[in-house]
C-alpha positions in Angstrom: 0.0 0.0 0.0 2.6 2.5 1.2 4.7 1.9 -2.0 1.4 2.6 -4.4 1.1 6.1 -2.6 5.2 6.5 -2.8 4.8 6.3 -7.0 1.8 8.5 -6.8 2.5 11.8 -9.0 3.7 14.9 -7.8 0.9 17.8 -9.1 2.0 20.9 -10.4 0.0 23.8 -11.0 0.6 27.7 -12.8 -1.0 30.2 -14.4 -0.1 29.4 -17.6 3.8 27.8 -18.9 6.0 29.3 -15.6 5.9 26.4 -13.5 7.5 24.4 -16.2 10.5 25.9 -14.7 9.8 24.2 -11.6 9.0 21.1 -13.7 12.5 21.1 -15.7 14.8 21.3 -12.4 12.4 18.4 -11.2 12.8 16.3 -13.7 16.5 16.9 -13.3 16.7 16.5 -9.8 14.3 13.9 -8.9 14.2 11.8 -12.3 12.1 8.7 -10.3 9.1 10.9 -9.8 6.0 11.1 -12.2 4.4 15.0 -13.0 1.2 15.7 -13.5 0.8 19.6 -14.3 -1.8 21.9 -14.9 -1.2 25.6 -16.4 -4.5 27.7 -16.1 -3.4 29.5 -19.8 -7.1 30.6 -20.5 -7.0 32.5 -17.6 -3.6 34.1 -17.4 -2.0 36.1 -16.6 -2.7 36.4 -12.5 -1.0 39.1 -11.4 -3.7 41.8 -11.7 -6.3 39.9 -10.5 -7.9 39.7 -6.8 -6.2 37.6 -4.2 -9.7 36.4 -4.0 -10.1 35.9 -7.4 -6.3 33.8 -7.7 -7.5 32.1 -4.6 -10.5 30.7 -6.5 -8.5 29.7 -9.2 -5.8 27.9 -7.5 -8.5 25.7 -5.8 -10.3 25.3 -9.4 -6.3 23.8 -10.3 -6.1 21.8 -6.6 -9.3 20.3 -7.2 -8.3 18.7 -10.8 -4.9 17.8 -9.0 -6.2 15.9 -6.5 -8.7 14.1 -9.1 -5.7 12.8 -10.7 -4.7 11.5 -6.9 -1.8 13.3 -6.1 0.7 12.6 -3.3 2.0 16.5 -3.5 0.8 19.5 -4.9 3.8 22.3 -5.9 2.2 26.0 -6.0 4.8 26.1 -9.2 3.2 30.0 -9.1 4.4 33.2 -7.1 1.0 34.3 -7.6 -0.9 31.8 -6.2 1.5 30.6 -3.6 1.1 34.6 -2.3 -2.6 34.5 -2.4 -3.4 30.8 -1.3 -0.7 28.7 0.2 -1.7 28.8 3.5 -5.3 28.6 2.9 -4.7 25.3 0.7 -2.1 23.9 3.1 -4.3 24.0 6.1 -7.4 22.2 4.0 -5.5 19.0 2.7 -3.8 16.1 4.2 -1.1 16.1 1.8 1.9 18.1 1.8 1.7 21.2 -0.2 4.5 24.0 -1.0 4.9 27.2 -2.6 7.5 28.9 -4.5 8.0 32.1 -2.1 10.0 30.8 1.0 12.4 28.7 -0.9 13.5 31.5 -3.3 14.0 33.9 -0.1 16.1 32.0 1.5 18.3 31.2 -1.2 18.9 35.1 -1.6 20.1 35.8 1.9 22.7 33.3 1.3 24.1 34.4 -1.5 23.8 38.4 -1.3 27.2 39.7 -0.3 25.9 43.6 -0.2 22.8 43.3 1.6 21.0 44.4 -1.2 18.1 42.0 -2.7 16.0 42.9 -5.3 12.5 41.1 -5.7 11.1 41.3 -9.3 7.1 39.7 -9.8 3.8 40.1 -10.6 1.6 43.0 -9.0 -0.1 40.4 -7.1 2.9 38.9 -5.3 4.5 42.4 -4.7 1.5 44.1 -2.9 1.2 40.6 -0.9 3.9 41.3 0.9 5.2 37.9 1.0 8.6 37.7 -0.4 9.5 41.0 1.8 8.3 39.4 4.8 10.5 36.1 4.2 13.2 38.0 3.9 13.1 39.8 7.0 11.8 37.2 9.2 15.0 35.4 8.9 17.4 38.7 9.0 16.7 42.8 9.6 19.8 43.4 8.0 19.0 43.0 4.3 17.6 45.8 2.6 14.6 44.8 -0.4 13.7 46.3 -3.2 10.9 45.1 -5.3 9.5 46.0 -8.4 6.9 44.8 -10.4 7.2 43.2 -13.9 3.5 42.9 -15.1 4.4 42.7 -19.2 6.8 39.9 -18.9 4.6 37.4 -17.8 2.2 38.5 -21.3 5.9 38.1 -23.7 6.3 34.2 -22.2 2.5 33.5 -22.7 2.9 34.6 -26.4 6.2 32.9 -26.5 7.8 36.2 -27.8 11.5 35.5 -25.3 13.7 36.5 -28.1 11.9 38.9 -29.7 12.9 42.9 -30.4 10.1 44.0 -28.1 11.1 41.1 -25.0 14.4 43.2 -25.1 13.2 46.3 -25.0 10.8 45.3 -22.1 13.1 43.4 -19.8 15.3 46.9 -20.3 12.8 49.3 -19.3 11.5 47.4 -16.5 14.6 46.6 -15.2 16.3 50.3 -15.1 15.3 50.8 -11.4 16.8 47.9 -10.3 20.1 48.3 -12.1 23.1 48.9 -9.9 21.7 49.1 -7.1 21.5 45.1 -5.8 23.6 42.6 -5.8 20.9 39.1 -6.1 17.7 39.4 -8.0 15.1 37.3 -7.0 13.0 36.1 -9.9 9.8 35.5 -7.9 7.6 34.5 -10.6 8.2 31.4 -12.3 7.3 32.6 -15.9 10.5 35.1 -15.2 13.7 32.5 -15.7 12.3 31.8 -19.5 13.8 35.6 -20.0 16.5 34.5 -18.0 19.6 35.6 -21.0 17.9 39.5 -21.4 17.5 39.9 -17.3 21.1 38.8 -17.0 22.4 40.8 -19.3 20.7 44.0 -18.5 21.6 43.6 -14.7 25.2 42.9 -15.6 27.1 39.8 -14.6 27.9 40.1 -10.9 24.3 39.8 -10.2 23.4 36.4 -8.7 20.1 36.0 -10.1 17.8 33.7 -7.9 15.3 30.9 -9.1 12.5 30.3 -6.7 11.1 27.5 -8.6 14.4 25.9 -8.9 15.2 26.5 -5.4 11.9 25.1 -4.6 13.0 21.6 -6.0 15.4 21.1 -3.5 12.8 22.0 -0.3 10.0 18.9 -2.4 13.0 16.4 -2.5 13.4 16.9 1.3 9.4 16.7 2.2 9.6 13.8 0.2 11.9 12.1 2.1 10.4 13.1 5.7 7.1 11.9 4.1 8.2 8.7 3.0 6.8 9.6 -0.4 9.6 9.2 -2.8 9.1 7.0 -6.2 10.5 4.5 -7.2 13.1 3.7 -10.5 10.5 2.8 -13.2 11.1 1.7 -16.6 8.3 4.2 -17.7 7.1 7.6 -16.3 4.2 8.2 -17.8 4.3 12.6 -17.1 1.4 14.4 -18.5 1.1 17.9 -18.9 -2.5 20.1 -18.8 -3.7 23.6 -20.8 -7.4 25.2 -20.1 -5.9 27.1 -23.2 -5.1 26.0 -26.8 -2.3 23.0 -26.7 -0.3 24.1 -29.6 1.4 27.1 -27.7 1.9 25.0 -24.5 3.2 22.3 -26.4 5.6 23.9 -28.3 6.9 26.3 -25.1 7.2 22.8 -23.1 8.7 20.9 -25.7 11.7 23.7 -26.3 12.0 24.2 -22.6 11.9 19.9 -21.5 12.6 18.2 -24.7 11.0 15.4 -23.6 10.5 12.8 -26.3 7.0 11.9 -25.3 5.2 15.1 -23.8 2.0 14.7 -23.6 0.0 17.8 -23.5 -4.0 17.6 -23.1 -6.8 20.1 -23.1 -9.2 20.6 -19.5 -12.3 22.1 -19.6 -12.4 22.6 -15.9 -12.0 26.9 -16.3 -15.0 27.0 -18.8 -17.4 26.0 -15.8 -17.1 28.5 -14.0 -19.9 31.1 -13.9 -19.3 34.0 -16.4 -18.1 36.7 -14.8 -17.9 40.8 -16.5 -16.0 43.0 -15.4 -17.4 46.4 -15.7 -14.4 49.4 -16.1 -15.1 51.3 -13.5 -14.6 51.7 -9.7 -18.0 53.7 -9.7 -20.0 51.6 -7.0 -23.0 54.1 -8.3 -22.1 53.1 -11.8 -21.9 49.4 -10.9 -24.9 49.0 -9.2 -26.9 50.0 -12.3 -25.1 47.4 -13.7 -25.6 44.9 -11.4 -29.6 45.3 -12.1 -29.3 45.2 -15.5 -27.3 42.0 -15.3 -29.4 40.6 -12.8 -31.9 38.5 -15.3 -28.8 37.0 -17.5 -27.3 35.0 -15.0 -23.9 36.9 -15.3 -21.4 37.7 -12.0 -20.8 41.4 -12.6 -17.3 42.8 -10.9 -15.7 46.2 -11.1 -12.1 47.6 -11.2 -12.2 47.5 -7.3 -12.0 44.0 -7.2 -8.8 44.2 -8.8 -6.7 46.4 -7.0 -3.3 46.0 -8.6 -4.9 47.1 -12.2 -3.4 50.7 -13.2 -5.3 53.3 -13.9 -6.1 54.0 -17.2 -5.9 57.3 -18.8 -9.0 58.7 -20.5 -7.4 60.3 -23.5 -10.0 60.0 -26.1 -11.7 63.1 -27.4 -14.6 60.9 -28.3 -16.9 58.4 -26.1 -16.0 55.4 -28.1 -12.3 55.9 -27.7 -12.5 56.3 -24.3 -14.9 53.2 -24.0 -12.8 51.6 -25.9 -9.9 52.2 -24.3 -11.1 51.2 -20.6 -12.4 47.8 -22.3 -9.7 46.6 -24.9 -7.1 47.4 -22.4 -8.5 45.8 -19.5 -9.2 42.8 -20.9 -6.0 42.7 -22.4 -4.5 42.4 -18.9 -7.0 40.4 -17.0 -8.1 38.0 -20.1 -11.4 38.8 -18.6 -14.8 40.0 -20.7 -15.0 44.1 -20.1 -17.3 46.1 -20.8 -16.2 49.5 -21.0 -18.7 52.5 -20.4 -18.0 56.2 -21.3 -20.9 58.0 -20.4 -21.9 62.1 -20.0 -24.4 64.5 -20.1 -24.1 66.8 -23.3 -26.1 70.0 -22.9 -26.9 71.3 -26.4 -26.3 75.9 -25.4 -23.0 74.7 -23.7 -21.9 73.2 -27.4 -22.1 69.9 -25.9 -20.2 70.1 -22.9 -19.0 68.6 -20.3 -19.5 65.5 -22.8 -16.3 63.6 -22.6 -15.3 65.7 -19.6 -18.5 65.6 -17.6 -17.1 63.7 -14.7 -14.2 66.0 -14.1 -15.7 69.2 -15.6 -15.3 71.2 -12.2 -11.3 69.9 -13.0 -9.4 67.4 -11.5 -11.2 64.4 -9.1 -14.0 66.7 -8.6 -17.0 65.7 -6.6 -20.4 65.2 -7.9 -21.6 68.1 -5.7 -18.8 70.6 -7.1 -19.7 69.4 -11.4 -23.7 70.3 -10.9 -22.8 73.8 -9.2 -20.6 74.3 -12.0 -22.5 73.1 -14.6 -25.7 75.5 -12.9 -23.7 78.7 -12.7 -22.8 78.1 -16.6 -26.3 78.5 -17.5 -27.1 80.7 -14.8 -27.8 84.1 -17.1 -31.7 84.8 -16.8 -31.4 84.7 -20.4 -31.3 81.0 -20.5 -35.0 80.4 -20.2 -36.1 76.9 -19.8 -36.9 75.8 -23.4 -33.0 76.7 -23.6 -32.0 74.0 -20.8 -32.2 71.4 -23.0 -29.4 68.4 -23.1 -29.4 64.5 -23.1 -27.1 62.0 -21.3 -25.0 59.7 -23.9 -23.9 55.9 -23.1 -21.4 54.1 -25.0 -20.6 50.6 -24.4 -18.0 48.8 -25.5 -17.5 44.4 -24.7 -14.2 43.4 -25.4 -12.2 40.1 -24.9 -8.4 39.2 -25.8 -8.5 38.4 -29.5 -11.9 39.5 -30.6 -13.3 42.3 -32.1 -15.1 44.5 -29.8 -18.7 44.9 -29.5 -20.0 48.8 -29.8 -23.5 50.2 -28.8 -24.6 53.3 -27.8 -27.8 55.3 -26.4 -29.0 58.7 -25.2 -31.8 59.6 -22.6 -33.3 63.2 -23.6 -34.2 65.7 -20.8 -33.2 69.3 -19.7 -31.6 71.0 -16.7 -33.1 71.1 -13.8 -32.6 75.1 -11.8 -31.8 72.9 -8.6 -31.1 69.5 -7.8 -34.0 67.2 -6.3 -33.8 63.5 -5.7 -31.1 60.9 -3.9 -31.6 57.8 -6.1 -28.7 58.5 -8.5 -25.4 60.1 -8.9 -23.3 62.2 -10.9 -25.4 64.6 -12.5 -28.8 63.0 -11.7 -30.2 65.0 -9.3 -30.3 68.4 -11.9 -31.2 66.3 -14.9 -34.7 66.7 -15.7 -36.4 63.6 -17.2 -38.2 64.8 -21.1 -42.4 63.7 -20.4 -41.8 63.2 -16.9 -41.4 65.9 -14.2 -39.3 64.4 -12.2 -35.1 64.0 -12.0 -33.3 61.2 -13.2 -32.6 61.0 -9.4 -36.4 60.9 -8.1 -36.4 57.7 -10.5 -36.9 54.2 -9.0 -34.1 52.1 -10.0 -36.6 49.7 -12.1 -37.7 53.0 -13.9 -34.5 54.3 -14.2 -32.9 51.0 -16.1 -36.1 50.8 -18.3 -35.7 54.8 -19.5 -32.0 56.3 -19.3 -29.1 56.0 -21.5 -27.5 53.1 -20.1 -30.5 50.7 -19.9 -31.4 51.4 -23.2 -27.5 51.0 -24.4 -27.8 47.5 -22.5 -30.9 46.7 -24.0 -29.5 47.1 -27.5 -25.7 45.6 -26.1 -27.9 42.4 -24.4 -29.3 41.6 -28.1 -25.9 41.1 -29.6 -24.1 39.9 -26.8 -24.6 36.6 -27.0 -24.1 36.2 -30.6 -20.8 38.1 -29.8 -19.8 35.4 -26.6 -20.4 32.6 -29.1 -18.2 33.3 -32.1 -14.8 31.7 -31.9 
């Protein structure tokens, strides 16, 4: 019995192809042990994602692992071993280890100037984790970290050697240069660029491994375990995508060169429940959403959900490009559907204005408050009777996912300007806009009235008529 659970396989999971960094030094190292690996490469990359989001995802990976009856499971991911490790180690009865300790340790040996630097995804940096290794085991080292978020993107698309690899690792890098003396690579996608982050830190720095390092802390758990494999004739190793093979096998086969890799397709990411993600941290915003949502059977998430995302700049002059912007962007990063929305109020004696600009019109991070009284002393001449007042909100939405073409709707709601604001229900500039055949503000609305009648609800209306033509198409 004991020597059926000893030739058990060791599971391996990642975001995508890093871990088969961890994979290549285990094969080396401890040839007697059989690999079963899964990279979640639909869903990459991590890094800007939730730690509750990545802590969903790594169980959605444990789960398959331990239906293929694994004696071990190897966090071969920075990302997930940040957000999850503990979490996954205190659920299971089977040893489980991360990437994170291993790697710190092997730093403070080496560093001869006290000077580490950490480089990783934005998810393992604002974790904490690799920091607090450090000094938990000595006050003396000082840590820089920085975060890499494009490099993880340049393995995915296996692009290592290309013009634009170079000119990223350099321009990440240049804060970092010259001023450590051991570079940790704390994500496991990292050593595949390897030859460019070596040769644009310079030779004397010692760059560290963490999944190699790693290798050395599962041998030793295997031994105090009593789990260790025996010599076989055959290891039958096989190798998992939620993504297309073809790019996995081909990234695998270069970095292993295995003569039988075996690379399969697993379904197990496309059963979880659609999620959106709508490009805003507007909770006002995002609770119209929400409702509108609500019959479609959709999970509906917004940008504060993810709070390693950057900010992105609004520099469209149109509502389409900024849409379009927020969404294509976005979704780029997260691999996640996105539907961008850039909405304003356009009043027709102020030449269309604040348009584009309508949720800074009172200048920078303005408050709702401070836009209206702006807005009211521009048409606050008694020469601007109320047959002058007259404007219309404007919605345009745009659905984007990586490697589609984007889906574009739009919508206005006509009404006027009210003299003063009445109402609570809304935001922005609903309490002054005046609702065209009703006397009431958009923000003396019910909610239910509100999504049947304004710019948005109409825009989703029309958007929820092509969108799942749109979601189907390959």
């Amino acid at each position: 019995m004991e020597e059926m659970m000893n030739n058990k396989p060791i599971g391996l999971l990642d975001s995508g192809v890093g871990g088969l960094t961890v994979v290549r030094e285990l094969l080396r190292q401890l040839p007697n042990e059989e690999i079963v690996y899964i990279g979640d490469t639909k869903r990459a990359p991590y890094g800007s994602r939730s730690k509750e989001q990545i802590t969903d995802f790594t169980w959605d990976m444990v789960n398959f692992l331990l239906s293929k009856n694994v004696k071990m499971i190897v966090m071969a991911c920075n990302t997930a071993t940040s957000a999850a490790l503990e979490e996954v180690k205190e659920k299971l009865d089977i040893p489980v280890i991360g990437v994170i300790m291993p790697g710190a340790s092997a730093a403070i040996q080496v560093t001869e100037t006290k000077k580490i630097g950490v480089i990783s995804t934005e998810a393992t940096l604002k974790s904490g984790e690799y920091v607090k290794s450090i000094k938990n085991r000595t006050a003396t080292v000082d840590v820089i970290s920085l975060a890499c978020p494009k490099f993880v993107p340049i393995v995915e698309s296996n692009e290592m050697e290309s013009a634009i690899a170079e000119k990223v690792v350099k321009e990440s890098l240049a804060p970092l240069k010259g001023n450590v003396d051991t570079l940790i690579l704390g994500c496991t996608h990292y050593p595949l660029l390897r030859p460019l982050i070596q040769a644009n830190m310079g030779p004397n720095v010692k760059l560290i491994d963490s999944g190699a390092e790693t290798v050395r802390d599962i041998s030793v758990l295997l031994n105090y375990f009593n789990l260790n494999g025996e010599e076989r004739k055959k290891l039958n190793h096989e190798f998992y995508t939620t993504a297309s093979v073809a790019p996995f096998y081909e990234i695998a086969q270069n970095w292993l060169n295995l003569d039988d890799l075996n690379v399969m397709h697993t379904d197990f990411a496309a059963k979880e429940t659609k999620t959106i993600l709508i490009a805003t941290r507007n909770e006002g915003k995002t609770k119209e959403f929400k409702k509108l949502f609500a019959d479609y059977g959709f999970a509906i998430k917004n940008l504060n959900d993810f709070p390693a995302l950057p900010e992105i700049e609004e520099t469209g002059i149109t509502f389409e490009e900024n849409a379009r912007l927020k969404a294509e962007q976005i979704s780029e990063i997260t691999g996640e559907i996105v539907i961008g929305d850039d909405s304003g109020l356009c009043v027709d004696l102020l030449g269309g204005l604040p348009g584009v600009w309508s949720h800074r019109f009172a200048g920078p991070n303005p408050t709702d408050q401070e836009n209206m009284a702006k807005l009211l002393h521009e048409l606050a001449s008694t020469e601007v009777t109320p047959e002058r007042r007259t404007a219309h909100f404007h919605t345009t939405l745009v659905a984007a996912r990586p490697n589609h073409e984007s889906l574009v709707v739009e919508a206005n709601w006509s009404g006027s300007i009210a003299i003063r604001a009445k109402g609570t229900n809304g935001f922005g500039y609903d309490p002054i806009f005046l609702v065209s055949g009703i006397d009431k503000t958009a923000a003396e609305l019910t909610d239910e009235e509100k999504n049947r009648f304004s710019h948005r609800g109409q825009a989703m209306q029309k958007m929820m008529v092509e969108l799942p033509e749109w979601l189907n198409e390959a």
